[in-house]
C-alpha atoms as a printed R data frame, in Angstrom:
    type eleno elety resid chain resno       x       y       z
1   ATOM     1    CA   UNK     A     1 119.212 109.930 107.206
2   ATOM     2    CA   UNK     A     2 121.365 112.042 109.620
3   ATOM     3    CA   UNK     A     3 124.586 111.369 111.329
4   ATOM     4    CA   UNK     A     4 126.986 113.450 113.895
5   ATOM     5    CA   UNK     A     5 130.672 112.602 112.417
6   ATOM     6    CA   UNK     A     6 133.225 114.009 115.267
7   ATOM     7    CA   UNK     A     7 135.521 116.101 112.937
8   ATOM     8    CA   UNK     A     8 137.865 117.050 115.241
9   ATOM     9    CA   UNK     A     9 138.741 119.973 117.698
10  ATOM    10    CA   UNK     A    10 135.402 119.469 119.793
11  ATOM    11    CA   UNK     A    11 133.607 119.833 116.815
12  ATOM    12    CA   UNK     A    12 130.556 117.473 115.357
13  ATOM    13    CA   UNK     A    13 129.190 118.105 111.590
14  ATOM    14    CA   UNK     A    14 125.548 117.071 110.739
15  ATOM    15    CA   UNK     A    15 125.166 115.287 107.415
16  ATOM    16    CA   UNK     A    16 122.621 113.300 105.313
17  ATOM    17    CA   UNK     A    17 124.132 109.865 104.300
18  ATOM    18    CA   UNK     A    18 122.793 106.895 102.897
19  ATOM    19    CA   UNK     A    19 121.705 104.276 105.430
20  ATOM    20    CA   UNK     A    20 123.722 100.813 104.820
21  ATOM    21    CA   UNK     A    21 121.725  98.010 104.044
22  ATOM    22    CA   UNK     A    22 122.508  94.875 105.616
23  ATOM    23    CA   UNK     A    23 124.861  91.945 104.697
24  ATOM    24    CA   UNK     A    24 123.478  88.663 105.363
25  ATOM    25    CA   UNK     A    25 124.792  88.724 108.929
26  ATOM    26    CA   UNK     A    26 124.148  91.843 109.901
27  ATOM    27    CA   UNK     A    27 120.778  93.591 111.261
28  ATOM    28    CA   UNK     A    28 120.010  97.233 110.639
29  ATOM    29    CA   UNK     A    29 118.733  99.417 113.639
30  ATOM    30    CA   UNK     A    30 117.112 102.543 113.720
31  ATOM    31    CA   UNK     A    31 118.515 104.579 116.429
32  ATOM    32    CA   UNK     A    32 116.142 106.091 119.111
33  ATOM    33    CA   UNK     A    33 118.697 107.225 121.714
34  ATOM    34    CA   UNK     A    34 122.397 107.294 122.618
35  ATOM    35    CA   UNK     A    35 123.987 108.164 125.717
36  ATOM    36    CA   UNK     A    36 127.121 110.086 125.831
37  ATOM    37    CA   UNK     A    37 130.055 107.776 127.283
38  ATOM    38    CA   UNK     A    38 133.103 108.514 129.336
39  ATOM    39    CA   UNK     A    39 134.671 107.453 126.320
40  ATOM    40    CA   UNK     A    40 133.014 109.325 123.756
41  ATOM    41    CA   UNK     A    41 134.047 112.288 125.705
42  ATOM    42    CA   UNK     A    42 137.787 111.489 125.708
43  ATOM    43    CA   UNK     A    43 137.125 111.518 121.990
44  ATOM    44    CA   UNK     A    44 135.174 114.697 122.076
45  ATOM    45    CA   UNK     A    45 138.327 116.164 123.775
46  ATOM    46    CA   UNK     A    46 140.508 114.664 120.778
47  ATOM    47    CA   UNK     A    47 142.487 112.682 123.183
48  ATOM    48    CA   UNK     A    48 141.629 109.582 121.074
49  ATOM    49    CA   UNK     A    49 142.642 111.407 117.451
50  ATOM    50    CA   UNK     A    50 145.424 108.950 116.652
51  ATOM    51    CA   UNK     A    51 142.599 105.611 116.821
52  ATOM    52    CA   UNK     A    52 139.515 107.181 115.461
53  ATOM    53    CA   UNK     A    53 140.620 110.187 113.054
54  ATOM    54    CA   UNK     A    54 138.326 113.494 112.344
55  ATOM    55    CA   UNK     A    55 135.747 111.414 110.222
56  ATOM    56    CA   UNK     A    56 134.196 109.067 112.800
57  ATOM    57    CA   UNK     A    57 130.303 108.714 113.835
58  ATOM    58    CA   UNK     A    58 131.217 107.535 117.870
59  ATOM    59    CA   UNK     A    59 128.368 106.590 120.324
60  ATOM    60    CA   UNK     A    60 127.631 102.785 121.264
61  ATOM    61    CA   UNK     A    61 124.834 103.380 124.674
62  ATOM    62    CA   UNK     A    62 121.987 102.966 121.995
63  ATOM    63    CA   UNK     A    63 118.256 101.493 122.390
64  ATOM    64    CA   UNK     A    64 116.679 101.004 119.057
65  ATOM    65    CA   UNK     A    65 114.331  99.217 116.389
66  ATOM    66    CA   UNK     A    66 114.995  96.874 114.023
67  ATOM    67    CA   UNK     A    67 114.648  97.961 109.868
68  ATOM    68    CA   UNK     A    68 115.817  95.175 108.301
69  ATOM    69    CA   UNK     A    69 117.675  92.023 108.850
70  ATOM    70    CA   UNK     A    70 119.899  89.919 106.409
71  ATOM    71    CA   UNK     A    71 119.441  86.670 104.752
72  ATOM    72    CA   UNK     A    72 121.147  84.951 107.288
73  ATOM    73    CA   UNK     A    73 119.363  86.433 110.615
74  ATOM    74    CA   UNK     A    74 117.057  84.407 111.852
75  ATOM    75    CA   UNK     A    75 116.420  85.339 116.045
76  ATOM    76    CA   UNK     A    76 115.282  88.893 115.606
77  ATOM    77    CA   UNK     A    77 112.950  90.106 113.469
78  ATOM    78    CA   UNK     A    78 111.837  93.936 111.706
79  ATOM    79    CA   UNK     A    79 110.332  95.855 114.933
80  ATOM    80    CA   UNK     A    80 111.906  94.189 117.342
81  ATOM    81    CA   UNK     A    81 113.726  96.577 120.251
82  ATOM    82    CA   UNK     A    82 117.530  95.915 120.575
83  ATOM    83    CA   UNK     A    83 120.200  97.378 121.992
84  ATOM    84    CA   UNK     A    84 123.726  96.606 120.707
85  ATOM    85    CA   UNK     A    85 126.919  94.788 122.371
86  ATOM    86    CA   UNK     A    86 129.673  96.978 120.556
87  ATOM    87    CA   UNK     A    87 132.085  94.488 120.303
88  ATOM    88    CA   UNK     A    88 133.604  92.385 116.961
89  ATOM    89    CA   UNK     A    89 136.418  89.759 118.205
90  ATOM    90    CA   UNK     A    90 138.731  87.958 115.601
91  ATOM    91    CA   UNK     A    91 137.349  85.037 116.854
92  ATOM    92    CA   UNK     A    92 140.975  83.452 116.209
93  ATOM    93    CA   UNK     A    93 143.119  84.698 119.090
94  ATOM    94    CA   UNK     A    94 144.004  82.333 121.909
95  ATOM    95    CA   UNK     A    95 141.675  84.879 124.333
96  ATOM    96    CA   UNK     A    96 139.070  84.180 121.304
97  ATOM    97    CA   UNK     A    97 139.690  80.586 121.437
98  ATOM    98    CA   UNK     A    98 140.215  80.258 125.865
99  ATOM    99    CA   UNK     A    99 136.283  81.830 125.715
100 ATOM   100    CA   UNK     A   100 137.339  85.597 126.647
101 ATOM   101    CA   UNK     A   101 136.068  86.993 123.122
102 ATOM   102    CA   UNK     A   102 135.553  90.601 124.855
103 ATOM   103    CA   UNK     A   103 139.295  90.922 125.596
104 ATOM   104    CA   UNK     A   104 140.082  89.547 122.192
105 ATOM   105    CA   UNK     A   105 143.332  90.328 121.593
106 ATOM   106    CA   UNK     A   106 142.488  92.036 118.308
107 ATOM   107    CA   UNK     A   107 139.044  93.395 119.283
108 ATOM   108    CA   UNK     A   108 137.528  96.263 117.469
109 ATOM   109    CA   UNK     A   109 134.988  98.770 119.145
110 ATOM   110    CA   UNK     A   110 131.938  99.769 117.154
111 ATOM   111    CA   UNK     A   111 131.213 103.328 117.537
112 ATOM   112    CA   UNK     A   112 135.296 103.730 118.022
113 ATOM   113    CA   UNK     A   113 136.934 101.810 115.652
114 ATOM   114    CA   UNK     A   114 133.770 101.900 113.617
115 ATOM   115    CA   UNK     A   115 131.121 104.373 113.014
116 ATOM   116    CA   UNK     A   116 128.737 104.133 115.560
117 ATOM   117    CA   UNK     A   117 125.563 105.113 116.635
118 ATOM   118    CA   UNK     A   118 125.117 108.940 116.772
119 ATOM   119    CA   UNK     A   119 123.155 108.499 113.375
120 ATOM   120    CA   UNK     A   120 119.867 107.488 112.806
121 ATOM   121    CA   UNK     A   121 120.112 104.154 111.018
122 ATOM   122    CA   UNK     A   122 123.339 101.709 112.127
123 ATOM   123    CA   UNK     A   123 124.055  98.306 110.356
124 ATOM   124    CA   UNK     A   124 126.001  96.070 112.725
125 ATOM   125    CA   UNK     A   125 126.916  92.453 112.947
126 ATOM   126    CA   UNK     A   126 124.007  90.185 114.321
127 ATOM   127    CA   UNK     A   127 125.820  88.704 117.044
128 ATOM   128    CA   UNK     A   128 125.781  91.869 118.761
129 ATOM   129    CA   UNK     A   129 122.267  92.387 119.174
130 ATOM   130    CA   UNK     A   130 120.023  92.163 122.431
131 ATOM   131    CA   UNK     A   131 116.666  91.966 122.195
132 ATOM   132    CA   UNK     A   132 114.537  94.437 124.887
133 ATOM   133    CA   UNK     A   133 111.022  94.090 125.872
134 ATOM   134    CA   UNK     A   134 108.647  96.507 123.729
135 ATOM   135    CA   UNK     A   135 107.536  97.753 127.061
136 ATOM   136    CA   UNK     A   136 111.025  99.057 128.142
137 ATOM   137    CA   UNK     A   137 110.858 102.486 127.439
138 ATOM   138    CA   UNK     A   138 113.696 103.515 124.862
139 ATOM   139    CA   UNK     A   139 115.454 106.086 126.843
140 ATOM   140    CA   UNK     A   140 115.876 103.072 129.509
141 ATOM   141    CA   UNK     A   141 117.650 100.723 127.284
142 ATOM   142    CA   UNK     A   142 119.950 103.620 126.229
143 ATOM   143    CA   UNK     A   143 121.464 102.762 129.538
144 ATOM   144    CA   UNK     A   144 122.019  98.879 129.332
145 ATOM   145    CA   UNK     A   145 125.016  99.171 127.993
146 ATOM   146    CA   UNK     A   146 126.807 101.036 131.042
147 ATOM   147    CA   UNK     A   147 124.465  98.905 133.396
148 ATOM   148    CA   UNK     A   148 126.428  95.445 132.035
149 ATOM   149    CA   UNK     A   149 129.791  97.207 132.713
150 ATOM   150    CA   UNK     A   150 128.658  97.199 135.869
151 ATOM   151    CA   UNK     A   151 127.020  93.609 135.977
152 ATOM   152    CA   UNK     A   152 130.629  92.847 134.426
153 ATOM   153    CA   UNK     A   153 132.464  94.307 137.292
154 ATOM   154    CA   UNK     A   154 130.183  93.096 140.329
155 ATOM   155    CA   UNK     A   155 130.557  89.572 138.810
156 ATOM   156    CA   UNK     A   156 134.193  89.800 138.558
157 ATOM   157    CA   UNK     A   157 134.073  90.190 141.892
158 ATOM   158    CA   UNK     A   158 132.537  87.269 143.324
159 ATOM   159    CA   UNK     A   159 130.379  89.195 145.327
160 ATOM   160    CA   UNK     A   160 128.124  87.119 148.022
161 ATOM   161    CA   UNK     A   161 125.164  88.550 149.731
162 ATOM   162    CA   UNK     A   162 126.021  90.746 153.396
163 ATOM   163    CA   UNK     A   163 129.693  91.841 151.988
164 ATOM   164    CA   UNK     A   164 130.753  95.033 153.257
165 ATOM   165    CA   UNK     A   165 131.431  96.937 149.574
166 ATOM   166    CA   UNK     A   166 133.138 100.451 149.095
167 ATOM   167    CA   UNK     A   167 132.930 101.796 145.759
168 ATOM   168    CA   UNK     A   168 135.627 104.589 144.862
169 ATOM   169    CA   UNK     A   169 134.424 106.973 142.704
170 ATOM   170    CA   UNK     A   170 130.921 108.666 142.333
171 ATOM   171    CA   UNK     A   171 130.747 108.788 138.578
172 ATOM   172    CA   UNK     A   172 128.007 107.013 136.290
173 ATOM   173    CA   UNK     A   173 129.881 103.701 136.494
174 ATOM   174    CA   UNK     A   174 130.238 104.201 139.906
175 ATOM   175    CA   UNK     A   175 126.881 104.917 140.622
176 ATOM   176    CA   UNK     A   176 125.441 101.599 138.466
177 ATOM   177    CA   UNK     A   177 127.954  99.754 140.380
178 ATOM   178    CA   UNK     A   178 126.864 100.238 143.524
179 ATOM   179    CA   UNK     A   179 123.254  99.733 142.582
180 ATOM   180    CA   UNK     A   180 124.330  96.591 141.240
181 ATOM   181    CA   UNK     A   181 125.991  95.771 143.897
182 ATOM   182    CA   UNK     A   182 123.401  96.707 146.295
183 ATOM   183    CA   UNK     A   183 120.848  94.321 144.307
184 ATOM   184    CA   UNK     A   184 123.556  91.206 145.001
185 ATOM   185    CA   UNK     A   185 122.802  91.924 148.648
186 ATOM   186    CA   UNK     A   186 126.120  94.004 149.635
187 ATOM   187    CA   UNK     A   187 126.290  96.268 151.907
188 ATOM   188    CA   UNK     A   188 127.808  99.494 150.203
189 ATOM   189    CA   UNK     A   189 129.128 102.530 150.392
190 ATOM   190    CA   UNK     A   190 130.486 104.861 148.027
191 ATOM   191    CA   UNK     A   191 133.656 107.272 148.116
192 ATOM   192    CA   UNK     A   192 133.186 110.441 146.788
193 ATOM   193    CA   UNK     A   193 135.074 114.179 146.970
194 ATOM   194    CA   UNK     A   194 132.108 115.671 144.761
195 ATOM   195    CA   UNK     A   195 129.458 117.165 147.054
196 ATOM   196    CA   UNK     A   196 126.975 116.925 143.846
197 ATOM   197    CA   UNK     A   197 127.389 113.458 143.616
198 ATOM   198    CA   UNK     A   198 127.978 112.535 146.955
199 ATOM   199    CA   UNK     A   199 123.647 114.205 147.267
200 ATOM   200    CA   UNK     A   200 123.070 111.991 144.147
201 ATOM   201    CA   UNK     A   201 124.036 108.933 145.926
202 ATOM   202    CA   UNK     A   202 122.776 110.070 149.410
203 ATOM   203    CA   UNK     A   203 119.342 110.372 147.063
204 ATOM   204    CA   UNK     A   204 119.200 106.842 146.261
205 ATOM   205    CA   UNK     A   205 119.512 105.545 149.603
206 ATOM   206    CA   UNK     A   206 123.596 104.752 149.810
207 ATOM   207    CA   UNK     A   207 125.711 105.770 152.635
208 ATOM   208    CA   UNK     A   208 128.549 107.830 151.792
209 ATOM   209    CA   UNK     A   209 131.979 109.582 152.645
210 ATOM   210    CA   UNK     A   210 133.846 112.192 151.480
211 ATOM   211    CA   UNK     A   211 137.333 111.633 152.189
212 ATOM   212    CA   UNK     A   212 138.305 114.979 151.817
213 ATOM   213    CA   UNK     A   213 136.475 115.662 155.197
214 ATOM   214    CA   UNK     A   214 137.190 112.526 156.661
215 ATOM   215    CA   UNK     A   215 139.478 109.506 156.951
216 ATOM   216    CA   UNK     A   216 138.349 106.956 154.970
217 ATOM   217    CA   UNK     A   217 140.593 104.168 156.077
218 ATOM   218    CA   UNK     A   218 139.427 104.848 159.743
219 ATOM   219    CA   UNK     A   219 135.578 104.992 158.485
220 ATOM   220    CA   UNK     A   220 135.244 101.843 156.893
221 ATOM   221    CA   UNK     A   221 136.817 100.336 160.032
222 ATOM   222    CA   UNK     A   222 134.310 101.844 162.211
223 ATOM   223    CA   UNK     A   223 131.300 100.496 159.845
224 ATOM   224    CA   UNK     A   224 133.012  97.094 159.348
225 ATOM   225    CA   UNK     A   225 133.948  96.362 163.201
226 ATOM   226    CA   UNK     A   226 137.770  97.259 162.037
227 ATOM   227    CA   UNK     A   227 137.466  94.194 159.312
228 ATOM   228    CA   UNK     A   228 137.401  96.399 156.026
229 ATOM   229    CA   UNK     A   229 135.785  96.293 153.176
230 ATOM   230    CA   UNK     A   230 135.476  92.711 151.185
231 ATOM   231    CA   UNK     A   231 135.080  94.274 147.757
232 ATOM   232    CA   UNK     A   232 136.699  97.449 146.733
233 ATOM   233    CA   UNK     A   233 135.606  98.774 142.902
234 ATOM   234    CA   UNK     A   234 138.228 101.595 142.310
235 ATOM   235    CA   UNK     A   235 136.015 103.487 139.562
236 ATOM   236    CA   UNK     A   236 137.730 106.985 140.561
237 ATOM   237    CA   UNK     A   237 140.492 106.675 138.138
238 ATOM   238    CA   UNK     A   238 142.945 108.150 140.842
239 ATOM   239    CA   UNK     A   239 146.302 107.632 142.470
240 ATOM   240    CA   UNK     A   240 144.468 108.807 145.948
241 ATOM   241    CA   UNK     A   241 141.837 106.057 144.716
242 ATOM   242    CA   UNK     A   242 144.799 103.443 144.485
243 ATOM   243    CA   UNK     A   243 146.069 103.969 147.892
244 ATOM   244    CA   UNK     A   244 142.635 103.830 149.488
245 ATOM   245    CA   UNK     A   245 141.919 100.966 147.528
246 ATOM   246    CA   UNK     A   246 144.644  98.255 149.268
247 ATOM   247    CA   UNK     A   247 144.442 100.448 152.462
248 ATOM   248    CA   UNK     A   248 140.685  99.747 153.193
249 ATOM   249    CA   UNK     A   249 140.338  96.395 152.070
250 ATOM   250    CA   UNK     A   250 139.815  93.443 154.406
251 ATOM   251    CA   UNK     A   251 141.781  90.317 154.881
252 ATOM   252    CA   UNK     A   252 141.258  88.149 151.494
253 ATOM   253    CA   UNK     A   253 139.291  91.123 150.281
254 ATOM   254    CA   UNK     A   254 138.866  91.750 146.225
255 ATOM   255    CA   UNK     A   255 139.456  94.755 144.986
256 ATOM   256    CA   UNK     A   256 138.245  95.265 141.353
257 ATOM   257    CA   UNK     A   257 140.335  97.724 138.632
258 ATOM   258    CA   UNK     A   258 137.381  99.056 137.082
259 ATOM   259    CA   UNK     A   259 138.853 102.406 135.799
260 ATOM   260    CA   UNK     A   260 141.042 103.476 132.861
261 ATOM   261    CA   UNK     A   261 144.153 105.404 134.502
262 ATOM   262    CA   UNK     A   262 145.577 107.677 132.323
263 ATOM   263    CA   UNK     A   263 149.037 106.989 133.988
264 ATOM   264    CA   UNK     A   264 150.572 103.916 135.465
265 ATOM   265    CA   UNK     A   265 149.450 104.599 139.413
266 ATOM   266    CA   UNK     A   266 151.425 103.328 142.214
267 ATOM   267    CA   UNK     A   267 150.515 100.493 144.038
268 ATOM   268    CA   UNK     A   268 151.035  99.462 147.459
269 ATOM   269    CA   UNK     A   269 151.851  95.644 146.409
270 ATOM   270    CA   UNK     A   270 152.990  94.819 150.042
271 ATOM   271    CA   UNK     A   271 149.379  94.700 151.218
272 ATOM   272    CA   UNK     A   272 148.599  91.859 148.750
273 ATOM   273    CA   UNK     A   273 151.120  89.763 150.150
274 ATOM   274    CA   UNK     A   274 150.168  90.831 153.879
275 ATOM   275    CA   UNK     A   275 146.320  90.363 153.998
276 ATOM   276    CA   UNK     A   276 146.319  88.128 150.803
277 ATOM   277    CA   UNK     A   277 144.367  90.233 148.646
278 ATOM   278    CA   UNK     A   278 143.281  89.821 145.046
279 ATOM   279    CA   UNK     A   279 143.449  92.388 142.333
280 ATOM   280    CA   UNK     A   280 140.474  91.566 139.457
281 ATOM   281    CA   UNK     A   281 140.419  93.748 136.191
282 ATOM   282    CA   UNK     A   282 137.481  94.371 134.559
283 ATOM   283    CA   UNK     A   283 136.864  95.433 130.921
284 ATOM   284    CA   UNK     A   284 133.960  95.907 129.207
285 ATOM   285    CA   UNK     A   285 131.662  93.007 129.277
286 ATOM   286    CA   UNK     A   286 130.278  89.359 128.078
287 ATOM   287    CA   UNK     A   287 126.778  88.604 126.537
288 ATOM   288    CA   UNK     A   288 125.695  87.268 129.952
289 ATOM   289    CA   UNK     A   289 126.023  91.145 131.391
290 ATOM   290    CA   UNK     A   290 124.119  92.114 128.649
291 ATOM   291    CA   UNK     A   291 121.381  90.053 129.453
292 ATOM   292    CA   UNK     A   292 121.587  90.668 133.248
293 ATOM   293    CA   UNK     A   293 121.361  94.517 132.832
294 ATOM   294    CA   UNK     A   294 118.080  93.920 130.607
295 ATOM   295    CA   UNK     A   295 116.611  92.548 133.184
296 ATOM   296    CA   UNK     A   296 117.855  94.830 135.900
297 ATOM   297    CA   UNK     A   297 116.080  97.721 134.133
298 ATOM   298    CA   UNK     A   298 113.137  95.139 133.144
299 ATOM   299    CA   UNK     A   299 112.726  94.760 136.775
300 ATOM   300    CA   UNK     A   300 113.430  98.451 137.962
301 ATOM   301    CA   UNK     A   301 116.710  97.415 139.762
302 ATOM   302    CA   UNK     A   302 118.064 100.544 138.301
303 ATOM   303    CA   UNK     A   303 116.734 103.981 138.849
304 ATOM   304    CA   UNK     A   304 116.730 104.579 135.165
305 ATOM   305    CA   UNK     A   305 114.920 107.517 135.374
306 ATOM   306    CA   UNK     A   306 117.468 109.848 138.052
307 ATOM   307    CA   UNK     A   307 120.311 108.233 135.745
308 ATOM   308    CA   UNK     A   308 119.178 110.245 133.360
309 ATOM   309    CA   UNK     A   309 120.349 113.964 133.427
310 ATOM   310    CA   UNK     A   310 119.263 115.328 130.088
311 ATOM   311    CA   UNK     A   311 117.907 114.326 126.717
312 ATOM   312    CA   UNK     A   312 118.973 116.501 123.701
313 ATOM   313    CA   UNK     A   313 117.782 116.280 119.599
314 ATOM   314    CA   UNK     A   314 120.958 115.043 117.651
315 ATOM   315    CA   UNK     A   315 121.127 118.581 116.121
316 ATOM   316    CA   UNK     A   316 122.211 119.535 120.048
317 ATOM   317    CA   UNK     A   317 125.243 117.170 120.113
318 ATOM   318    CA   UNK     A   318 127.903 119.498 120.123
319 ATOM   319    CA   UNK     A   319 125.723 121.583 123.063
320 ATOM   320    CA   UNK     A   320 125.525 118.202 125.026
321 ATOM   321    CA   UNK     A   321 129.230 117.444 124.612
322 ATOM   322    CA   UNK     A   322 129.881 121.277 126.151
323 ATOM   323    CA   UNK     A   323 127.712 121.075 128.734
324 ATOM   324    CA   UNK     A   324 128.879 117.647 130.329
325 ATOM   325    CA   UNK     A   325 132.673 118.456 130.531
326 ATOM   326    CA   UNK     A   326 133.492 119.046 133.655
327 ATOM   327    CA   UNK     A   327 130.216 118.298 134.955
328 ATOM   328    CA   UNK     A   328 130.206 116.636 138.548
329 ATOM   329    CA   UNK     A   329 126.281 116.805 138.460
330 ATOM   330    CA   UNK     A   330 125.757 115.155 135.047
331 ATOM   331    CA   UNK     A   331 124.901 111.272 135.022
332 ATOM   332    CA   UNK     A   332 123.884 110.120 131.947
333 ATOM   333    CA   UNK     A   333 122.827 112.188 128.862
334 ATOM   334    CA   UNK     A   334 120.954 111.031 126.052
335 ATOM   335    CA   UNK     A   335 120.796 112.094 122.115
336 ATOM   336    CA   UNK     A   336 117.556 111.142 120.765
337 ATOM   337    CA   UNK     A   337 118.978 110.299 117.318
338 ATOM   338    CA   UNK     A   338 115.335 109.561 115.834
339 ATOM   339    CA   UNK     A   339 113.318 112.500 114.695
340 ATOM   340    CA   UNK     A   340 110.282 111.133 116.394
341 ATOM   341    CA   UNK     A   341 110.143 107.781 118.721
342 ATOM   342    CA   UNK     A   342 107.715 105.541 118.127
């Protein structure tokens, strides 16, 4: 079989490895497609050297079919479509042991801190697999795995039905989060500076603002009779994010931490005593997300198909990685890691 191992210096190598056959509690997955991740990116830029080396298969946004199964596997079966929940917790932690087993404190990422799933067959533990309906096209379930980030978030977040929602940040996981949000019943908006993505959004029916062009504080008060919003996602990664994040909440709103910031951002902590406010993180996700995205995309909740930017042959990797770097028009790309999908 073939596999893309990131070698360093924005660099992939093609080779033909041996597939791994499974232990008794693992499954083994032929891969149809893989989305590339914010993540994988980072990597691609070698900003994650030190954790995953220059000998690393990444990639975890994977649909697939199962090959084999081991002795012990008994709830999926050879054929079955999957998609995988890259996470392996100690199970021994106190997070592991309080229930949180997706913030364990010793948790390992497969496809970061273990080869992942730009290659065509991928052995992983069985407790990781979700099973898809055969009629969910593969390319679809490629994109379950960002979808429960955002089922994650918007569940974090208490939302109810007929909240007033802004979403910061016009990016992929910005984008599934609002739709996710939207399906809850909230009323959203999204923040954006990119004019690409602001047409994306504008495309799928969301009202948005640029707040480059215009106040943003002052808009949301307009649309929310000067209340605010009641749940802020900060997905923009920014410190301008930050500030607009406290600044346009309402009273007793929650404002969810859903992006990575490369640096320590300040925070206006004043407003959280003033108007009571509540600051939720978000990482990653549980099973439950897992199994609420599948049926999102089961239920076409999720414009799967304007997600989608590109699909490119695994042989293009290092073209796909080029071409989405600094790419405000890109959503999600797909490898199809399978020579031909059945």
């Amino acid at each position: 079989m073939k596999a893309a191992f990131y070698t360093g210096d924005k660099t992939f190598e093609i080779r033909s490895v041996e597939a791994q056959a499974p232990a008794a509690d693992e499954v083994q997955v032929q891969v149809a497609y893989c989305g590339v991740c914010g993540t994988d990116l980072h990597a691609y830029h070698g900003s994650m050297d030190a954790r995953i080396g220059h000998n690393r298969v990444i990639g975890h946004e994977m649909s697939g079919t199962v090959t084999a199964i081991g002795s012990d596997v008994g709830d999926v079966k050879e054929g079955d479509h999957v998609v995988i929940r890259p996470l392996k917790a100690c199970g021994e932690c106190p997070a592991c042991k309080a229930g949180h087993s997706h913030i364990c404190h010793n948790l390992k990422f497969l496809g970061l801190d273990t080869d992942g799933a730009f290659q065509q067959s991928w052995t992983v533990p069985a407790n990781t697999v979700h099973k898809i309906p055969s009629s969910m096209p593969l390319k679809y379930g490629a994109l379950v795995e960002p979808i429960a980030v955002a089922c994650h978030d918007v569940r974090r977040s208490r939302l109810q039905a007929g909240e007033d929602v802004l979403v910061i940040g016009g990016g992929p996981i910005g984008m599934l989060v609002a739709m996710v949000a939207r399906k809850q019943g909230g009323n959203v908006i999204i923040s954006e500076v990119s004019e690409q993505r602001l047409a994306f959004a504008q495309q799928l029916g969301f009202e948005t603002i640029n707040p480059l062009n215009e106040d943003l504080v002052t808009t949301i008060n307009q649309k929310t009779w000067d209340k605010g919003a009641d749940v802020v996602f900060e997905v923009s990664g920014s410190q301008p994010g930050v500030e607009a994040m406290t600044a346009a909440a309402a009273v007793r709103g929650r404002i969810v931490m859903v992006a990575i910031h490369p640096n320590k951002p300040q925070v206006d902590m004043f407003q959280f005593f003033w108007r009571e406010l509540e600051l939720l993180g978000a990482r990653v996700y549980e099973g439950q997300d897992f199994e609420d995205a599948i049926q999102m995309v089961t239920n076409g909740d999720i414009d799967c198909e304007s997600m989608i930017t590109d699909v490119r042959a695994l042989s293009e990797i290092t073209q796909a990685f080029e071409a989405l770097s600094g790419n405000p028009q890109a959503m999600k790309s797909l490898i199809q890691v399978a020579d031909e999908i059945q």
